[in-house]
N, C-alpha and C positions, 0 to 999 in steps of 0.2 A: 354764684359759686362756680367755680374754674371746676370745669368735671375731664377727667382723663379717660376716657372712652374705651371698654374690652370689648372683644366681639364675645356674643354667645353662639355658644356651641349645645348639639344636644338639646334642643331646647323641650322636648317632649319630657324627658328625663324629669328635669327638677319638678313638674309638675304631677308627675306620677307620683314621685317618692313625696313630694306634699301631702298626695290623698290619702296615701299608704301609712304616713305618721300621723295623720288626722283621726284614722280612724283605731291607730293604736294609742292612740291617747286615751280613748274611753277604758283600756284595762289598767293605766297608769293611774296612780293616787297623785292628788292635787302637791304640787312641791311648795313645802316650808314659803313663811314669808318673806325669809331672807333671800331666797332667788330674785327675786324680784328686786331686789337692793336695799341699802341700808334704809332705815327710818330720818335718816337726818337728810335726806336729799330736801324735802317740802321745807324744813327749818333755811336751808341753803338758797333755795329758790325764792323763797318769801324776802328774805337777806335783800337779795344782789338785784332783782327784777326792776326795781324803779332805775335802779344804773345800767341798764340794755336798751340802748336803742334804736332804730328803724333808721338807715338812712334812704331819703329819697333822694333821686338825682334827673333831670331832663337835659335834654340837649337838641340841639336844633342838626336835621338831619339834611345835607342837600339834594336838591334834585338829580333825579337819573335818571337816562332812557331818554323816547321821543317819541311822537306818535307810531310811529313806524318799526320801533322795535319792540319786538314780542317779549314779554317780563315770564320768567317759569313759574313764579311767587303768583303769578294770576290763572284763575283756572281758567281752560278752555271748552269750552260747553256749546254745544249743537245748536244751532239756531231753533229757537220754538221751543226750549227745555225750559221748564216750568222755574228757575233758577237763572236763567242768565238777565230777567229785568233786576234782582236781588242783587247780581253781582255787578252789574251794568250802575247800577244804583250808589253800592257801597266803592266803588273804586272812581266814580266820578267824584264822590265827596271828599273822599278818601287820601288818594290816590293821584290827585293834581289834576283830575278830571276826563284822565283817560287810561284806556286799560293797558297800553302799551309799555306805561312805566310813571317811576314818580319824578311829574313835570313842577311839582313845586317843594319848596322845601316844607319841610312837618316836623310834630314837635314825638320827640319819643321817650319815656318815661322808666324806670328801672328803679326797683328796691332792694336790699340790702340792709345790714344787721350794724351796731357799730357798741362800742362800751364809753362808758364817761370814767376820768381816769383822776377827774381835778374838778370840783363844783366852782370852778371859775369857768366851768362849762366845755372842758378839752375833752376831745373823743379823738377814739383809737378804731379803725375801720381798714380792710384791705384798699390797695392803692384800685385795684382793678372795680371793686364798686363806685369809685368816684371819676374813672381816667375818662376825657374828654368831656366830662359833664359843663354844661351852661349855667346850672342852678343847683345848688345841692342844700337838702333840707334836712334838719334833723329829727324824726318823732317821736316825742317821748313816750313813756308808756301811760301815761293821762291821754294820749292823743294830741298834744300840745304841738304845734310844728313852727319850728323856728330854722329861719335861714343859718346858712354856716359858711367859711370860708377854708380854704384850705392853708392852712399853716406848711405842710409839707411833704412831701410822698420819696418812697422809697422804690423803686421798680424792683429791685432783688430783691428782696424781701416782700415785696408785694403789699407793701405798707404805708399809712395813710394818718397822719393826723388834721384831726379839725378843730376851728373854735365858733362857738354860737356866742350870744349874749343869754342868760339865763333869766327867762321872765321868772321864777321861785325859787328859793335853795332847792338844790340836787344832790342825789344823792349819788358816790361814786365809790369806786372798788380799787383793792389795790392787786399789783402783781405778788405772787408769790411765787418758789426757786423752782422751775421745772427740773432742775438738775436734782432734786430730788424725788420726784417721779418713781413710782414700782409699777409694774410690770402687773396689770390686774388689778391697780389702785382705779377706785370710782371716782368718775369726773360728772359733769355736766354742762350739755350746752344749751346756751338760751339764744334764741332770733330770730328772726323772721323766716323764715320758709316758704315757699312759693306764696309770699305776701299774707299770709294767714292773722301777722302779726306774733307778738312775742306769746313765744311756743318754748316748753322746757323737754330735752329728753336727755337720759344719761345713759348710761354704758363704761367699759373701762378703757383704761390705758391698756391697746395693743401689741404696742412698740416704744423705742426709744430709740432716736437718732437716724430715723426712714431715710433713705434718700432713695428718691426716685427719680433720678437725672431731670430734675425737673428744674435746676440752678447749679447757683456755684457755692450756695453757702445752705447748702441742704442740711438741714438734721429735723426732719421733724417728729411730732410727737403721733402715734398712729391711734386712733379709737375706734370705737364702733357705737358711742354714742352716733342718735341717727341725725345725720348732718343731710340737708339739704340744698335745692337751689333755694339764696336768699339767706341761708344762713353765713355766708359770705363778711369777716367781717367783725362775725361776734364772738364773745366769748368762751374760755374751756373753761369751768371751773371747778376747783377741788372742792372736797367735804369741807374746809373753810371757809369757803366763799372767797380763795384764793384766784386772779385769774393766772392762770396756767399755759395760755397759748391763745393764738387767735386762726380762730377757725375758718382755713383757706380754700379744701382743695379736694374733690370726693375722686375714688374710682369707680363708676356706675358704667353699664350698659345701657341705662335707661335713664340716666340723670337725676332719678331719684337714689335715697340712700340703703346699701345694700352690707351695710357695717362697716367701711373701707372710708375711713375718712382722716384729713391729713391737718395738726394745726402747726402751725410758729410757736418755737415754745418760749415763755417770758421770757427768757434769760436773756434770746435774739432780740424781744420787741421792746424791752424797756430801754434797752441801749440805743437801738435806733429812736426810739420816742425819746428819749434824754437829747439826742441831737436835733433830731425835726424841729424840737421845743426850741434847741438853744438857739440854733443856724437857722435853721430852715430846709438845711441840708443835709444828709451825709458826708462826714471827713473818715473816711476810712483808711486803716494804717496801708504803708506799701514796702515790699522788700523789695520788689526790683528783682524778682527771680522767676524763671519757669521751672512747674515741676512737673513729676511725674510718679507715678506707683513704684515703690519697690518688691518688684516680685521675687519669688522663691530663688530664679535664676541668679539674680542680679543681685540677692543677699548672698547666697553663696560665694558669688565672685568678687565681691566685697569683703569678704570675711565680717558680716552682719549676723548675728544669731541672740533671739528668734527675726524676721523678717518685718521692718516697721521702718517709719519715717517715711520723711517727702526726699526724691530725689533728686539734684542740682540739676537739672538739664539745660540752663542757660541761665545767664547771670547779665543784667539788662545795664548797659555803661554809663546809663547816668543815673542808675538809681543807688538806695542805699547801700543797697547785699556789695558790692564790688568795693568802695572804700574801707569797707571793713572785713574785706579778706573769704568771703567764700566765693566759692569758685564751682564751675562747672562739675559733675561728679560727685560734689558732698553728699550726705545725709543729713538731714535736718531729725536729730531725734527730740530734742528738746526747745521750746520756744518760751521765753518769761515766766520760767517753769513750770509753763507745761508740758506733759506729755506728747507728741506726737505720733498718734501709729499709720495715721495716712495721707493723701497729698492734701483731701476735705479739710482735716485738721487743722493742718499749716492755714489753707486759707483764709476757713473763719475766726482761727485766733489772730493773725495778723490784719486783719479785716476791723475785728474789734477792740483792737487795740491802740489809744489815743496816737494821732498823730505828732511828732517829735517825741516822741519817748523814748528814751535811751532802754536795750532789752539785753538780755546774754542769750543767744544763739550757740546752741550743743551742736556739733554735726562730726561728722565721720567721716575721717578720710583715711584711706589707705589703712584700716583699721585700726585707727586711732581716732578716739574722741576729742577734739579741740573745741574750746569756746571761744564764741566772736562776739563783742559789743558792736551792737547795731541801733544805726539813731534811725528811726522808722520816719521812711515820708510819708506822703498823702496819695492815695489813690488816686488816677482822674477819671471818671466815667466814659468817656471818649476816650482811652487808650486802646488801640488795635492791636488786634494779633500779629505777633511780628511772620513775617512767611519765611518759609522753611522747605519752598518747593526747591526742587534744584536744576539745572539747568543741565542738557546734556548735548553729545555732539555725535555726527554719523560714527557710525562702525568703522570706516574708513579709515577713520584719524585713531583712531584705538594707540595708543604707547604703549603696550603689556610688557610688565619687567618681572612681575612676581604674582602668584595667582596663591589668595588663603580664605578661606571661609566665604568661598563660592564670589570673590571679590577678583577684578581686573585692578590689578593695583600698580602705580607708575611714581616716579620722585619727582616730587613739583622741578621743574623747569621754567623757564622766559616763556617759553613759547607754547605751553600747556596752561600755565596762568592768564596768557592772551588769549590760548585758544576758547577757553570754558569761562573765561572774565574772573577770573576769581583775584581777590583785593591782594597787595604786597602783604597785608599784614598778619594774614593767613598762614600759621607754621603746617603740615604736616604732610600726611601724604592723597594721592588724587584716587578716587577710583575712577576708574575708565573702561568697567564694565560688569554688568550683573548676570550670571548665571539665571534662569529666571525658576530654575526648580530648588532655589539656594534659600535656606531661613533667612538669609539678606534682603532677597526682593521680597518675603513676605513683606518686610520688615522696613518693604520703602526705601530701600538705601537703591540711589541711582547715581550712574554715571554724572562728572561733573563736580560732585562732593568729596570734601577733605576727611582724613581720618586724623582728629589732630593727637587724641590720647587712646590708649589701649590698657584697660584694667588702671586706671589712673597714673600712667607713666605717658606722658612723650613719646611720640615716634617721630623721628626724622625722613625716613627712608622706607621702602618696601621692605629690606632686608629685614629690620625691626619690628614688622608687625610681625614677621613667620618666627621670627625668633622667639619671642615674646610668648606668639601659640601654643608653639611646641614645648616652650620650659611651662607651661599650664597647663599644657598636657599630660606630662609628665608626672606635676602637682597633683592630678587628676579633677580637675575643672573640668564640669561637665558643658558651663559659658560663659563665656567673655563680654564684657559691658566697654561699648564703644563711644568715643565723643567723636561726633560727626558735625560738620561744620558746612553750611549750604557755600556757594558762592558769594554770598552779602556779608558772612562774618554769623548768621544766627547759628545758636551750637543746640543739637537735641542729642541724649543721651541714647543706647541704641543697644539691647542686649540680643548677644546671637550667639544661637548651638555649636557647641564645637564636637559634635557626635556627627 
């Protein structure tokens, strides 16, 4: 179980107010049996249990260390302390036969939860229970333990399918639409927990759509069914015996569970399980664009209202987005009809949406809504961040011809495009210096860099940008949304105060 770690605070506190409600419980009457949840949870558990199962996994660890280096994992203990033949004992067998460190490789062992999804024997289990394993076994809930192979994993997703050969018919479970999900609806999890074996608790749906920066295709489902380490892997299931999400990822102080726990919800894990099954891979759709948040400002100067979509902040020249016409600036409000309210959105719908498929793209520009057909490529997993640092030059060399929104602003020239390297095919204008108490340097903008559009127009010139300010001024525009352009040609979108 992946655990995101708080610190505690206080920690006398929770254990006061423990005693203090312990002991006012004896004037409270026993609460109904519905607190305690529905009657059909045991009918739901009985269902689904022979389809939950244990995965194990070993893998061979290498040596480390030497006689000569001191290991912190080994205790160091007094000579003549009634425990150092014990530990002298357990780290020579152990331990590659000296205390200093591990001189030989060992074998190390890890369990985890997984669900059977096809009695042709296919299980569904997080990628992070199986990653680096030598061996991985699957155990049923007879105790049955059969080898398995990995069919495919997803690292974003965290996602893992297997296939065993089945010594008896199995029994398996299907997904059902987390997108129908409420908020206080009773689920249950079943799997193994700190190796206990299969173990049921339930609780409800605490959220929908969590994102805890914890990825790029975050939406997960929140509970407080009590998820543990080893639960890793396994099932969410509804009052159907629906599975509902695969249970990834706790917040504990302690590593145990504290009601704070995160799954994948089907609607993510059948899709990618539809691919692992088909490929072996993920083919994930690609627009070939960077985006960004549209914030309050940046709707405003848009003429957006209410505030929503992914923001155009670069449009990538050999991918799809540019052949079919959008462009640095837009808004993406709508995608293959869906909705879009934030950049998350764009991602995971274009994420999951079959490679070559032809889609209508909604976006906004200059506030107007235009549609784009767009033939979607393919993601590649190795694709890198394009850089967007910019490149600067002494104070000395400064050109200053126009100064607007805490900006050193000069008209590209021969010799200011040799001076800062910036490419011929760069229109706009240079900055050539930053105020540093300016909403610009919060905002990263350095010397070196072009301003090629201002509020979605062209600028040629310094004059243009102040022009431009000031008739927004005017308009009463509280800020201006900038396309800024590095030296290499990468463009990021850039909203700044005109207060």
């Amino acid at each position: 179980m992946t655990v995101v770690t708080t610190a505690l605070r206080h920690g006398l506190r929770p254990v006061l107010a423990a005693a203090w409600l312990g002991a006012a419980t004896l004037l409270i009457p026993a609460a109904p049996a519905l607190a305690r949840g529905p009657d059909g949870i045991a009918d739901v558990a009985e269902k689904v249990i022979d389809a939950v199962v244990n995965i194990s996994t070993s893998q061979t660890v290498e040596a480390k260390g030497g006689p000569g280096e001191r290991r912190d994992a080994v205790p160091q203990l007094p000579p003549g302390s009634p425990f150092e033949e014990f530990f002298d004992d357990f780290f020579k067998n152990h331990r590659g036969g000296q205390r200093g460190g591990d001189l030989q490789p060992h074998r190390t062992t890890s369990l985890g939860s997984g669900f059977i999804i096809d009695t042709s024997g296919i299980v569904v289990t997080n990628n992070h229970v199986i990653a680096d394993a030598d061996e991985i076994n699957v155990i049923l809930n007879d105790g049955t333990k059969i080898k398995a192979n990995i069919v495919g994993i997803d690292k974003r997703t965290d996602l893992a399918v297997l296939k065993f050969k089945p010594p008896h018919p199995l029994t398996a479970v299907k997904f059902g639409d987390s997108d129908k999900l409420r908020l206080g609806e009773w689920v249950i999890a079943i799997g193994n927990p700190f190796s206990l074996g299969g173990t049921v608790t339930a609780g409800i749906v605490s959220a929908r759509n969590r994102d805890i920066a914890n990825g790029t295709y975050e939406n997960y489902i929140q509970t407080d069914a009590a998820i543990n380490r080893g639960n890793s892997g396994g099932p969410l299931f509804n009052l159907d015996g629906e599975v509902i999400g695969v249970n990834t990822l706790i917040i504990s102080p302690t590593g145990g569970s504290i009601g704070i726990g995160f799954a994948v919800p089907s609607k993510t894990v059948a899709g990618v399980v539809d691919q692992l099954r088909q490929f072996g891979e993920l083919r994930r759709g690609w627009l070939g664009v960077r985006i960004q948040q549209v914030t309050d400002e940046i709707a405003e100067s848009l003429n957006i209202k209410p505030a929503r979509g992914a923001l155009i902040a670069g449009v990538d020249d050999k991918g799809p987005a540019k052949p079919a016409g959008i462009e640095p600036g837009d808004v993406v409000v709508t995608f293959d009809s869906h909705d879009i309210k934030d950049p998350k959105d764009l991602s995971r719908i274009v994420a999951d949406t079959p490679v070559g498929k032809q889609v209508d793209v909604v976006v906004i520009r200059k506030g107007q809504e235009q549609t784009k057909r767009v033939t979607l490529g393919r993601l590649e997993d190795n694709d890198k961040p394009q850089p967007v640092a910019a490149k600067s030059a002494p104070d000395s060399e400064k050109t200053v011809t126009q100064k607007a929104l805490g900006l050193d602003l000069a008209n590209l020239s021969r010799d200011l495009r040799s001076r800062y390297k910036i490419k011929d095919s760069i229109k706009g204008v240079l900055v050539t210096g930053v105020d540093n108490s300016s909403d610009a340097a919060d905002k990263r903008i350095s010397a070196g860099e072009v301003i090629v559009e201002v509020a979605q127009q062209a600028v040629a010139s310094a004059a243009d940008i102040r022009k431009r300010i000031e008739q927004m001024k005017k308009d009463g525009k509280k800020s201006v949304v900038l396309l800024v352009s590095n030296a290499d040609g990468d463009l990021r979108t850039v909203e700044l105060s005109m207060r």
